[in-house]
C-alpha positions as CSV (number, residue, x, y, z in Angstrom):
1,X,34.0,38.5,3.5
2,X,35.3,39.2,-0.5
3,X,36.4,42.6,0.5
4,X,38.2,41.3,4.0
5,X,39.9,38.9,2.3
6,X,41.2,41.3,-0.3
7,X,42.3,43.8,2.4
8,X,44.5,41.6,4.4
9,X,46.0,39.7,1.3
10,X,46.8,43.3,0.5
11,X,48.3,43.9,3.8
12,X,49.9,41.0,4.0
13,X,51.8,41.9,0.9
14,X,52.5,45.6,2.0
15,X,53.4,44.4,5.8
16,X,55.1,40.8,5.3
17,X,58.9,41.9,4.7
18,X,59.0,44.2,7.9
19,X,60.4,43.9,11.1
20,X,57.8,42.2,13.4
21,X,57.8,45.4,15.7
22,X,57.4,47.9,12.9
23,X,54.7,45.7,11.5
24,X,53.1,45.9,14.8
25,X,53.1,49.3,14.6
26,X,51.3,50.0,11.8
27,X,49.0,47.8,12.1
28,X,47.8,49.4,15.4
29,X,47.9,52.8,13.2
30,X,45.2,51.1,11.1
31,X,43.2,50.6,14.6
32,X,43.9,53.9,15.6
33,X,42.7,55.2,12.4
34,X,39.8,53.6,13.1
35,X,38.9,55.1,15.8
36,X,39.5,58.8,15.0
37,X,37.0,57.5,12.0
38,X,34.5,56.8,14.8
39,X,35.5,59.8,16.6
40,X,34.9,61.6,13.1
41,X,31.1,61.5,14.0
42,X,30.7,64.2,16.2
43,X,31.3,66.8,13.1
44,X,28.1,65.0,11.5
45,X,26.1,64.7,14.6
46,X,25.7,65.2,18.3
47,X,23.7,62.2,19.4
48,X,23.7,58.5,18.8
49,X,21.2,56.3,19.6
50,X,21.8,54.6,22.8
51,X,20.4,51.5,21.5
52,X,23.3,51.6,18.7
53,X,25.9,52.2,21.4
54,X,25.3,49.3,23.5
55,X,24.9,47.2,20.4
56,X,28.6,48.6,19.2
57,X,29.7,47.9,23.0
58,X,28.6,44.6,23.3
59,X,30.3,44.0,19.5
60,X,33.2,45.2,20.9
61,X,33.4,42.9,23.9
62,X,32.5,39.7,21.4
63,X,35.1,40.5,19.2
64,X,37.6,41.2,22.7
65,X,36.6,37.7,23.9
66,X,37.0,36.0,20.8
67,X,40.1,37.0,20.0
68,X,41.4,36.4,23.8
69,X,40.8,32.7,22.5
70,X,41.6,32.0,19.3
71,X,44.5,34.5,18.7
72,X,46.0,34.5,21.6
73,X,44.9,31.5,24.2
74,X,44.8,28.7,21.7
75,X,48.4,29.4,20.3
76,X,49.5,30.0,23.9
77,X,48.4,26.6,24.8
78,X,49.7,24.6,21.2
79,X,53.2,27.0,22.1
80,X,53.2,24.9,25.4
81,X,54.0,21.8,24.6
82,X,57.6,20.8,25.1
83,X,58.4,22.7,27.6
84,X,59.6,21.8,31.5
85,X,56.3,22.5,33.0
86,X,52.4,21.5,32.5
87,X,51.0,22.6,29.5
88,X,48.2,24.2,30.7
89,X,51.2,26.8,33.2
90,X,52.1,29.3,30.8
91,X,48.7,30.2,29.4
92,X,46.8,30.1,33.1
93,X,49.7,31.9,34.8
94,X,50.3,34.3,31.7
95,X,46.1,34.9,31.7
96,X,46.2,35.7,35.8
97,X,49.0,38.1,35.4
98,X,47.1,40.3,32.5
99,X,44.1,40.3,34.8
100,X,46.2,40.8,37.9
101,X,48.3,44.0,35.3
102,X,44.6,45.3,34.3
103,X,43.3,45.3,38.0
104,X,46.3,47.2,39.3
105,X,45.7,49.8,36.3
106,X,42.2,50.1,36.7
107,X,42.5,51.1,40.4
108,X,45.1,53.4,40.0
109,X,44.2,55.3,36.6
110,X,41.5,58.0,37.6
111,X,38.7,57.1,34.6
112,X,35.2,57.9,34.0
113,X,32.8,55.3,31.8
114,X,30.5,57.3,29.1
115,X,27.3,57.6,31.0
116,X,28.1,57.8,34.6
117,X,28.4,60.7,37.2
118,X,31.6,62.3,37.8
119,X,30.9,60.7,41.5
120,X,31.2,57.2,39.9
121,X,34.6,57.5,38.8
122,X,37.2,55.1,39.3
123,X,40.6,55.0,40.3
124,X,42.7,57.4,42.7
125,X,40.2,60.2,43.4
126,X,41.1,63.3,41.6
127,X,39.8,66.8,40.6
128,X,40.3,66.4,37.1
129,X,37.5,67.5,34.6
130,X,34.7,65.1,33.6
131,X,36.2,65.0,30.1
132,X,39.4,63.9,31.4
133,X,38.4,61.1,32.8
134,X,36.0,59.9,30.1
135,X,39.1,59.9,27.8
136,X,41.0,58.0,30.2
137,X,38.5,55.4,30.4
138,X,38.8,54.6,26.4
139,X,42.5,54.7,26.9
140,X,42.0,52.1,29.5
141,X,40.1,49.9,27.2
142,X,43.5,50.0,24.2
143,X,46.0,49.2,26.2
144,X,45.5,45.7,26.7
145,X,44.3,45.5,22.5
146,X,47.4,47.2,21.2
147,X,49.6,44.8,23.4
148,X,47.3,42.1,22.1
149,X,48.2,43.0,18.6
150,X,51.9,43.5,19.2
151,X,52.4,39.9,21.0
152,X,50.4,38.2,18.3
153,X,53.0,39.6,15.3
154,X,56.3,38.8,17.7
155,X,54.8,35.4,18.2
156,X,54.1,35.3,14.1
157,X,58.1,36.1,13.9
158,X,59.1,33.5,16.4
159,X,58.0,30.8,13.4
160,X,55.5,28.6,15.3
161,X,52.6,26.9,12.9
162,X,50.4,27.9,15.7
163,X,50.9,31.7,15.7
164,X,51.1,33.5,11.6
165,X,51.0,36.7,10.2
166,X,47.4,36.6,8.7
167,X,46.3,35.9,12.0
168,X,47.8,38.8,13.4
169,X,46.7,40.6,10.6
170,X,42.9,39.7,11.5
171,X,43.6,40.2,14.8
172,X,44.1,43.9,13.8
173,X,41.7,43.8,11.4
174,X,38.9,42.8,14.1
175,X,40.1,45.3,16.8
176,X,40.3,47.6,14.4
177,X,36.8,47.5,13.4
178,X,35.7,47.5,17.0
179,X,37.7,50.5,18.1
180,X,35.2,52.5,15.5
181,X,32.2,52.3,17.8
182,X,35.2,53.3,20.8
183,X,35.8,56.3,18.7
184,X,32.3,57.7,18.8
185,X,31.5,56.5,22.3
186,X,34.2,59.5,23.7
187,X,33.7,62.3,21.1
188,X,30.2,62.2,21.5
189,X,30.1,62.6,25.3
190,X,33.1,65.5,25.0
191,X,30.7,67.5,22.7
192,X,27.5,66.6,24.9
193,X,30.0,68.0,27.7
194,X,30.3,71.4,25.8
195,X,33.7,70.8,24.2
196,X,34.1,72.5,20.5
197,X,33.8,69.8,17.2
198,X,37.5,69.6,16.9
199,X,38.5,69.3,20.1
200,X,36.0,66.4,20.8
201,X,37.0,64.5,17.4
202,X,40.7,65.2,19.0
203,X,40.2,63.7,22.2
204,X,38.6,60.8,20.9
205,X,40.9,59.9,17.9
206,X,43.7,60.6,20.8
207,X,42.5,57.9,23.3
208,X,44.4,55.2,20.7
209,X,47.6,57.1,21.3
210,X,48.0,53.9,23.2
211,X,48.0,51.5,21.0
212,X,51.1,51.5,19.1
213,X,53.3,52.4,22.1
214,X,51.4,49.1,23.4
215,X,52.3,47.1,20.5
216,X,55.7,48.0,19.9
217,X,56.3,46.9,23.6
218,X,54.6,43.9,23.1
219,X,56.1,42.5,20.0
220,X,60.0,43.9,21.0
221,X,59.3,41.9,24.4
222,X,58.7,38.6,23.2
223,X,61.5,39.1,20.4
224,X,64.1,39.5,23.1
225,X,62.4,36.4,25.3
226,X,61.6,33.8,23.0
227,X,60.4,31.4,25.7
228,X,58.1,34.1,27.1
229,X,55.6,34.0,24.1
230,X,53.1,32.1,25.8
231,X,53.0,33.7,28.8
232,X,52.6,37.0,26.8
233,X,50.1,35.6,24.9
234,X,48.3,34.8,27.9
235,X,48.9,38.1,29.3
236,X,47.7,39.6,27.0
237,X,44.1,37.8,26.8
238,X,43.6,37.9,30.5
239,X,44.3,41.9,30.2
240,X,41.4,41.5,27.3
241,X,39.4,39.6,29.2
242,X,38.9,41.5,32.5
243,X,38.4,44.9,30.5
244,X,35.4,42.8,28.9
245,X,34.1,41.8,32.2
246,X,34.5,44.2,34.5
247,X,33.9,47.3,32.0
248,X,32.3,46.5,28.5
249,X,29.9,44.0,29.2
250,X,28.2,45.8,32.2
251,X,28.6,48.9,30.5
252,X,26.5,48.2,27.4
253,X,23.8,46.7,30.1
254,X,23.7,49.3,31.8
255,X,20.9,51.3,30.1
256,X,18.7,48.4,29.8
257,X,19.4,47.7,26.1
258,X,19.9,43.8,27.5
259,X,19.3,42.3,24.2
260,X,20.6,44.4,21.5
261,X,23.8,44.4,23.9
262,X,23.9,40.8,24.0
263,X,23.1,39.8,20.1
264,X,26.1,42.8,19.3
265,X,28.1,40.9,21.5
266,X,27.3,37.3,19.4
267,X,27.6,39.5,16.3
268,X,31.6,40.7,17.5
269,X,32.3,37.0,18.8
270,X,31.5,35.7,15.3
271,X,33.2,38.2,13.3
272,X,36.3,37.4,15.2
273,X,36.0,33.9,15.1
274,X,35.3,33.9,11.4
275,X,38.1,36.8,10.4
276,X,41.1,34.3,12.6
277,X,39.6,31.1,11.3
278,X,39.4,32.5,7.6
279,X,42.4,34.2,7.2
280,X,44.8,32.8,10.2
281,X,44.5,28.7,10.8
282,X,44.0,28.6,6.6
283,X,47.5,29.5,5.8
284,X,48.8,27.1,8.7
């Protein structure tokens, strides 16, 4: 927690004078950093326990679902009031759209989940290579985290108590260090598949690629339309939220590893809650 705190006070100090979007951009170059660190493993091994993958997935998903809530959902709501409609509209209606944006992705983007036969894939059926579509399935999963990230500093820039820098910084933070296990989820697979080291490493680290061009749009968006932050807020946790369900969460189940799955995802909702409640609400 000492060290955390010392990072994003340093980051805060680095990042604080930039334009939201270019902030937002960085900041998703530290979670794709991250996960070509995770994607880094493959030149040290060739196997990971499964065990310690669906632990790392179900992290992943706590930390997804916890920072659905308290970095984007609860500032959605508090952004709300004042406005010409209910104050429970723009987060609902903002939340149904990300799920509704995910949904139509997900059945169109041709994606394979780490783990499953080529004959399970998803999406538009295709002839692409097995390694393809595992890529594409990690891509899937950082689109609706670098738009996260990108919303939550244009909503920090917009100047409501609600919504601050060090909040989006933890938000990044907390993706961040869930994109790691990500990282090692698709190299591995590509070298089980036959690809080289480096090519493998390359293809996982590349699966971020996403994320900045995710964030930039996000933040840039909801600079131009002011009045749109909560719904983009909302947005952007419902697109979190229905990668969780739908993907993560019966992903890391799927091997029969219920409980360490389950106490990784308790471990990830913690983390989040603790990194946004530490370093974001405290300088409200």
């Amino acid at each position: 927690m000492y060290y955390l705190y010392n990072y994003v006070g340093s980051m805060n100090i680095i990042l604080d004078d930039l334009n939201p979007v270019t902030q937002a951009f960085f900041a998703t170059c530290f979670t794709w950093a991250l996960t070509a660190l995770g994607a880094a493993v493959v030149f040290i091994t060739r196997d990971v326990s499964r065990k310690f993958l669906d632990c790392m997935l179900g992290f992943a998903g706590g930390v997804m679902i916890a920072a659905s809530f308290w970095s984007l959902l609860l500032p959605a709501i508090e952004m709300s009031h004042g406005i010409d409609e209910p104050l429970w509209f723009p987060p609902v209606a903002g939340f149904l759209l990300g799920g509704v944006f995910l949904s139509i992705i997900d059945r169109l983007l041709p994606h394979l989940h780490p783990g499953y036969p080529v004959g399970e894939a998803e999406g538009i059926k295709t002839k692409w290579k097995r390694s393809t579509l595992l890529i594409l399935a990690i891509t899937l999963h950082n689109i609706p985290e670098g738009l996260a990230i990108g919303v939550a500093f244009g909503a920090a820039a917009a100047g409501f108590p609600s919504a601050t820098f060090p909040a989006a910084l933890a938000l990044a933070v907390g993706i961040g260090i869930q994109n790691f296990p990500e990282g090692i989820a698709i190299s591995l697979p590509l070298r089980g598949e036959g690809m080289s080291h480096l090519k493998s490493f390359w293809y996982g680290q590349l699966s971020a690629v996403v994320e900045p061009i995710a964030a930039v749009m996000g933040a840039a968006t909801v600079l131009i339309a002011r009045p749109l932050l909560p719904y983009a807020l909302g947005f952007a946790a419902g697109a979190m939220i229905f990668v969780v369900v739908e993907e993560v969460i019966p992903e890391s189940q799927r091997s029969g590893n219920t409980d360490h799955a389950t106490w990784g995802a308790l471990i990830g909702f913690a983390a989040m809650m603790m990194l946004d409640v530490a370093f974001g609400q405290s300088s409200a």
